[in-house]
C-alpha positions as CSV (number, residue, x, y, z in Angstrom):
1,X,3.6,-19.6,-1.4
2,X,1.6,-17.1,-3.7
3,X,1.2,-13.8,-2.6
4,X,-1.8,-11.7,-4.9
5,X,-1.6,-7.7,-4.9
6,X,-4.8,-6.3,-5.8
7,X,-4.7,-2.3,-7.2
8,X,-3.3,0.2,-9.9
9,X,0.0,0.5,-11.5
10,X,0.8,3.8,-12.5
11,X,2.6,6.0,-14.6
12,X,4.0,8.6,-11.7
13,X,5.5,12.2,-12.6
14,X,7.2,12.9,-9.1
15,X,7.8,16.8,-8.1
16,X,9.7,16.6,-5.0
17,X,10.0,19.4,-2.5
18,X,12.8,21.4,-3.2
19,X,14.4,18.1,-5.9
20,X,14.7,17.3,-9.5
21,X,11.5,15.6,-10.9
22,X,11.1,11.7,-10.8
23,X,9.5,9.8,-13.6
24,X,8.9,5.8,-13.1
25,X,6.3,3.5,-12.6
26,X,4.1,3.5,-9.5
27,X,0.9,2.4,-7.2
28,X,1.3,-1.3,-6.5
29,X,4.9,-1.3,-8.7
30,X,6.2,0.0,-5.2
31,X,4.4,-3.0,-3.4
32,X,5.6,-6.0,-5.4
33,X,9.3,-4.5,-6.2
34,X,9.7,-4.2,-3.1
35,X,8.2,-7.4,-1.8
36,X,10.5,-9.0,-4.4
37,X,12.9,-7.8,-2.8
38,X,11.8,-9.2,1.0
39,X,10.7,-12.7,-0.5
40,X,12.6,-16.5,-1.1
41,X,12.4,-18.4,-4.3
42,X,9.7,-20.4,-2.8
43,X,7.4,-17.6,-3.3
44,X,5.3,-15.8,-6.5
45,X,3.9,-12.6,-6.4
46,X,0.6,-12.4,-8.4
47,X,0.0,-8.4,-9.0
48,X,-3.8,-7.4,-10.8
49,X,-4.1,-4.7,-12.5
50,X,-5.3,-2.9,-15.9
51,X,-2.2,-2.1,-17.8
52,X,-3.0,0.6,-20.8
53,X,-1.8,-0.5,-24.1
54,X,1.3,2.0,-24.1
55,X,3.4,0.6,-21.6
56,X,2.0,-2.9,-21.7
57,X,4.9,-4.5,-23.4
58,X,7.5,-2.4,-21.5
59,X,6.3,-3.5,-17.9
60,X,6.4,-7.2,-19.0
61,X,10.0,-6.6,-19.9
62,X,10.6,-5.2,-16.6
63,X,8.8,-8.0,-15.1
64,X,11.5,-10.5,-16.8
65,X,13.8,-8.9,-14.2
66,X,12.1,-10.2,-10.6
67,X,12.0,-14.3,-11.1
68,X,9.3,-14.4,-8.6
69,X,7.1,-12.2,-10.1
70,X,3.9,-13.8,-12.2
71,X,2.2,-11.5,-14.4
72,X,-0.4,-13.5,-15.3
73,X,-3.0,-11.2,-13.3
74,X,-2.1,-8.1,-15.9
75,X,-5.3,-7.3,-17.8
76,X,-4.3,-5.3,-21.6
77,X,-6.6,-2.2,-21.9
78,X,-6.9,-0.4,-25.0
79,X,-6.3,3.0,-23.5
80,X,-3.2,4.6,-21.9
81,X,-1.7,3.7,-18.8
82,X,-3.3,5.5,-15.7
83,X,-1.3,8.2,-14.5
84,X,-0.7,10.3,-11.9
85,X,1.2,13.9,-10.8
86,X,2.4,14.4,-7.3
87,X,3.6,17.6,-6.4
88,X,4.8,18.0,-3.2
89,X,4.4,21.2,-1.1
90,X,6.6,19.8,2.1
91,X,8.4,17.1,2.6
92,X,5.0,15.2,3.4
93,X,2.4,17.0,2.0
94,X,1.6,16.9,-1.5
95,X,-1.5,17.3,-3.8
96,X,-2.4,14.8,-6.9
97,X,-3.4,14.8,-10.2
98,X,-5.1,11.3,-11.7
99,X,-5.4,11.2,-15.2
100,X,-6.7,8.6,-17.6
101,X,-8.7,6.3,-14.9
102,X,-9.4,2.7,-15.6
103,X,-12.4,0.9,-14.4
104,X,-12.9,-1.2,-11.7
105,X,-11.3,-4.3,-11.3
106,X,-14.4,-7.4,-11.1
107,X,-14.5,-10.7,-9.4
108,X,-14.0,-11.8,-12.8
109,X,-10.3,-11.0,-13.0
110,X,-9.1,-12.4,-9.6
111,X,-11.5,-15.3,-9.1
112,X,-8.7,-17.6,-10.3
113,X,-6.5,-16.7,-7.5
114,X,-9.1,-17.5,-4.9
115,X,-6.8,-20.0,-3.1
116,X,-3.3,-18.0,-2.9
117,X,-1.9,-17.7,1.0
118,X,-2.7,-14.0,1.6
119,X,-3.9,-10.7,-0.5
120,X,-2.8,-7.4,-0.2
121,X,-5.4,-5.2,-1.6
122,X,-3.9,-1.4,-2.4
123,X,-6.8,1.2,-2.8
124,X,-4.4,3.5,-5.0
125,X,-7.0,5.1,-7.1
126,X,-10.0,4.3,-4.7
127,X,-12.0,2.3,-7.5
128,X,-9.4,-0.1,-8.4
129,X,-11.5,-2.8,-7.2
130,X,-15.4,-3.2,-7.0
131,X,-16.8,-3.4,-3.3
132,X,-18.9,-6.6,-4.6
133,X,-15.5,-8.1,-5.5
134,X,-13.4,-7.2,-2.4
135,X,-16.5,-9.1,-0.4
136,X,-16.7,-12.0,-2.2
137,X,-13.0,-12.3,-1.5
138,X,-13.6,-11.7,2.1
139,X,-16.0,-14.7,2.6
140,X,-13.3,-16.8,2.1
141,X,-9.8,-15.1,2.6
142,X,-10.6,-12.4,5.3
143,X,-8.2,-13.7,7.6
144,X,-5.5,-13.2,4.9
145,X,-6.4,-9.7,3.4
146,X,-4.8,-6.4,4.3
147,X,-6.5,-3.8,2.8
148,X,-4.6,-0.1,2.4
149,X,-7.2,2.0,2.6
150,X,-5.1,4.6,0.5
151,X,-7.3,7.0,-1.9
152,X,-10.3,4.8,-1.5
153,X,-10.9,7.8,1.1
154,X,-10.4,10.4,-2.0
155,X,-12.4,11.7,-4.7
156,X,-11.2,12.8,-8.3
157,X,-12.9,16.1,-10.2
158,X,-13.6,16.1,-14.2
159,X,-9.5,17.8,-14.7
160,X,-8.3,14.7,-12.3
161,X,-7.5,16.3,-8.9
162,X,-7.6,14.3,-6.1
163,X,-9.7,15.9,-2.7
164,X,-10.9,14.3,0.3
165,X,-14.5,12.3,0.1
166,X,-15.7,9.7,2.7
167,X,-17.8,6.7,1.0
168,X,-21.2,5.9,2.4
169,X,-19.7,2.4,2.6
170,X,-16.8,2.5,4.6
171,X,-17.5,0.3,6.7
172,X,-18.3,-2.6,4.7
173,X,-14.4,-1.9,3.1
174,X,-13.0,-1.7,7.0
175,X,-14.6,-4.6,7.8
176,X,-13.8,-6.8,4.8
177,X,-9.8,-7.9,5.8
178,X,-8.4,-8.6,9.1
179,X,-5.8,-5.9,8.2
180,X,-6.6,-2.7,7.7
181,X,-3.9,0.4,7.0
182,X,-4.6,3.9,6.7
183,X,-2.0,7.0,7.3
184,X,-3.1,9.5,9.6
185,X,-5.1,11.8,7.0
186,X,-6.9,9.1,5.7
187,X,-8.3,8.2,9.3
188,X,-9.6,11.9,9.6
189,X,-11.3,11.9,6.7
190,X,-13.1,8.5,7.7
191,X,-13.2,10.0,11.6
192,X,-16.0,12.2,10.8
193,X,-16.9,12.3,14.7
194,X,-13.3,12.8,15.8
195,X,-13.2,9.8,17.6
196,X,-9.7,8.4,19.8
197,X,-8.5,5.9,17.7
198,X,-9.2,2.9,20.3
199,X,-13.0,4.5,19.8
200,X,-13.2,4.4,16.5
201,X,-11.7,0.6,16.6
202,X,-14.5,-0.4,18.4
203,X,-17.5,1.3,16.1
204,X,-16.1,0.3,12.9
205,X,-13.7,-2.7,12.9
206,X,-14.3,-6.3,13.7
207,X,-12.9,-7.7,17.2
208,X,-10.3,-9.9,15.7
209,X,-8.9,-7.2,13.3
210,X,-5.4,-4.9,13.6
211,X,-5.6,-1.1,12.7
212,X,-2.6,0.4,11.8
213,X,-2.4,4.1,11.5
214,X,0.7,5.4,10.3
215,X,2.1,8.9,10.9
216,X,5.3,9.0,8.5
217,X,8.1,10.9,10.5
218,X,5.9,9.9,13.5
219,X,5.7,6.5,13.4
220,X,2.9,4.1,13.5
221,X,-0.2,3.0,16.2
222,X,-1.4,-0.4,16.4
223,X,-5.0,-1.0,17.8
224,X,-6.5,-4.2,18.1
225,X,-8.4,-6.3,20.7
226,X,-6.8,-8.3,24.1
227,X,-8.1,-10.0,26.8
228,X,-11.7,-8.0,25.9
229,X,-9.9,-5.1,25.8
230,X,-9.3,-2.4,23.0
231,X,-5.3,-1.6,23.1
232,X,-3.3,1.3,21.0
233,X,0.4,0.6,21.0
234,X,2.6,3.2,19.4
235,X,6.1,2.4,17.1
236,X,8.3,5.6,16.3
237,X,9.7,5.4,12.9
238,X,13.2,5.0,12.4
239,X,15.4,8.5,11.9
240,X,16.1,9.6,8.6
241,X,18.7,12.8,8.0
242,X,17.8,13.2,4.7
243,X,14.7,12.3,2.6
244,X,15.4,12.0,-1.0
245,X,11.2,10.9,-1.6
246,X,8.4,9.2,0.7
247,X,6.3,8.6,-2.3
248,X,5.7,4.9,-2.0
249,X,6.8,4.8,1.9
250,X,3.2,3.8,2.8
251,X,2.7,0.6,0.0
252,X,6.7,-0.5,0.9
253,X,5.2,-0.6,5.0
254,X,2.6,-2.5,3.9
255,X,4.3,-5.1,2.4
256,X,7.2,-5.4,5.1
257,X,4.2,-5.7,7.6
258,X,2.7,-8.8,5.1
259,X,5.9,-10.6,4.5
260,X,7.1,-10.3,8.3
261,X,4.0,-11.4,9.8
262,X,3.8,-14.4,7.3
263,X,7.5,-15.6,8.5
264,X,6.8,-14.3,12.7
265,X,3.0,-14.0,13.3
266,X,3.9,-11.5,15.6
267,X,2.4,-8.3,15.0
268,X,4.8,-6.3,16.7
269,X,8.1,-7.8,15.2
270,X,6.2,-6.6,11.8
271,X,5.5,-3.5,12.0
272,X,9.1,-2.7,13.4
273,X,10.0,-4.1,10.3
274,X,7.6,-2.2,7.8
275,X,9.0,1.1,9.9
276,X,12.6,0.5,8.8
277,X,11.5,-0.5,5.4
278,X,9.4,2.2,5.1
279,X,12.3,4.9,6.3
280,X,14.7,2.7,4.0
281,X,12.4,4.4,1.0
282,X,12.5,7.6,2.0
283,X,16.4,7.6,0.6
284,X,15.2,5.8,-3.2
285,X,13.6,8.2,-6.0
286,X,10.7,6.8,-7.3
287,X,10.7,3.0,-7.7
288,X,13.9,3.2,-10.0
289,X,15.9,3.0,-7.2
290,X,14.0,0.4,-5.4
291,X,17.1,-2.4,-6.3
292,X,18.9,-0.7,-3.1
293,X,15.9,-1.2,-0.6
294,X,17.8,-3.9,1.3
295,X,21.1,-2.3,1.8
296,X,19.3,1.0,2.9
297,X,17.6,-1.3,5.5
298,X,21.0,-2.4,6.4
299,X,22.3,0.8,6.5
300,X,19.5,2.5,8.7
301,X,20.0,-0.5,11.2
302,X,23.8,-0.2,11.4
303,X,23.1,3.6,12.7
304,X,20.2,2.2,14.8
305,X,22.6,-0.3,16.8
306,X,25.5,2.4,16.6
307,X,23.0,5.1,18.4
């Protein structure tokens, strides 16, 4: 099985609330190590992404450490490595700097892996990959994309900080993989007419698509289509006493969704799954810690079953 993640590796400076600083790789590094982490022999993870010149050689190094990961999608830039400052003002809420942007990735750099089994496709800068691109993908994989909306729903200023901005085209991105993820911020900013969320299914999403809409401490919604029917079915998140750092939470969901519903099909089976990987996280700094993802998962479902 090939599994292709589509986005941005970054350089992250971390500033937790009321913690020590974090410095480690980030963007899709928190997808594919911790799909690597989910994931059998039998499967390679393909990630794509401009890598800037300084860390090139280190990340292949790193790389040397996950068997199942092929990096054969990493495209050498002669700049540095994009990177990005998250300082957070609450537990949740943080603002972010972006700072030496690449360019867009083109159908050109993931035309080759046309025929993998399924494509996560992780907005973390919002331009990592052209719109022309993502829909030539679509014509021929949309039943096997999930698209994380992420920061495609965020602008960047001249000095690199981030703010909200809603593209003229979002509905051609909504409406390009049968998948669609967005965190509750995101879906206000895109919600301009402050629609209920079954509302808003049915204006901008195809019939046959999932919306997931996740609230961190509170959980995640699914809405989709049944019967002729538009349906919203809620998921609290698992309970976590102590939060070490959620950066990442929403890319290591996304990928606990992916790989569960690739073993299940069952949509609601997954998402329970991307919640406990997702509170799992919150205990691991940065992705330097991501090694322990499965026995925090262990750990937060021993205290489930105990409760």
């Amino acid at each position: 099985m090939k599994i292709v993640i589509i986005g941005t590796i970054n350089k992250d400076l971390i500033l937790p609330f009321g913690g020590s600083s974090i410095q480690s790789f980030g963007g899709i590094y928190y997808s594919l190590s911790a799909l690597t982490r989910f994931v059998g022999d039998h499967v390679t993870i393909y990630p794509i992404s401009y890598i800037g010149m300084d860390v090139y050689s280190n990340l292949l190094l790193l790389f040397k450490n996950f068997g199942n990961v092929d990096p054969s999608g990493l495209i050498k830039i002669e700049q540095k490595n994009h990177e990005v400052i998250l300082e957070y003002l609450s537990p949740e809420e943080r603002t972010e700097k972006a700072l030496f942007n690449f360019p867009s990735l083109g159908w050109e750099h993931i035309k080759k892996f046309n025929k993998a089994d399924f494509f996560i496709i992780n907005m973390i800068t919002g331009w990592d990959l052209s719109l022309q691109a993502y829909q030539k993908l679509s014509k021929s994989n949309y039943s096997k994309m999930y698209l994380d909306v992420h920061f495609l729903v965020m602008g960047t200023d001249q000095f690199g900080k981030r703010s909200p901005h809603r593209p003229e085209n979002i509905t051609e991105w909504l409406r390009g993989s049968r998948f669609i993820q967005m965190n509750k911020r995101e879906f206000g900013i895109i919600n301009t007419e402050g629609l209920h969320e079954s509302n808003f299914f049915e204006k901008y999403l195809r019939p046959d698509q999932y919306l997931i809409v996740t609230q961190g401490s509170g959980g995640a919604d699914v809405i989709f289509r049944k019967n002729g029917m538009t349906r919203n079915k809620h998921f609290p998140a698992v309970s976590v006493e102590k939060i070490e750092d959620v950066t990442g939470c929403g890319d290591v969901f996304g990928v606990g969704f992916v790989w569960n519903y690739l073993q299940s099909g069952n949509v609601y089976s997954s998402i329970e799954f991307a919640n406990l990987a997702a509170g799992a996280k919150c205990f691991l700094r940065g992705t330097n810690e991501m090694d322990k993802l499965l026995p925090k998962m262990n750990g937060v479902k021993n205290l489930i079953a105990k409760s």
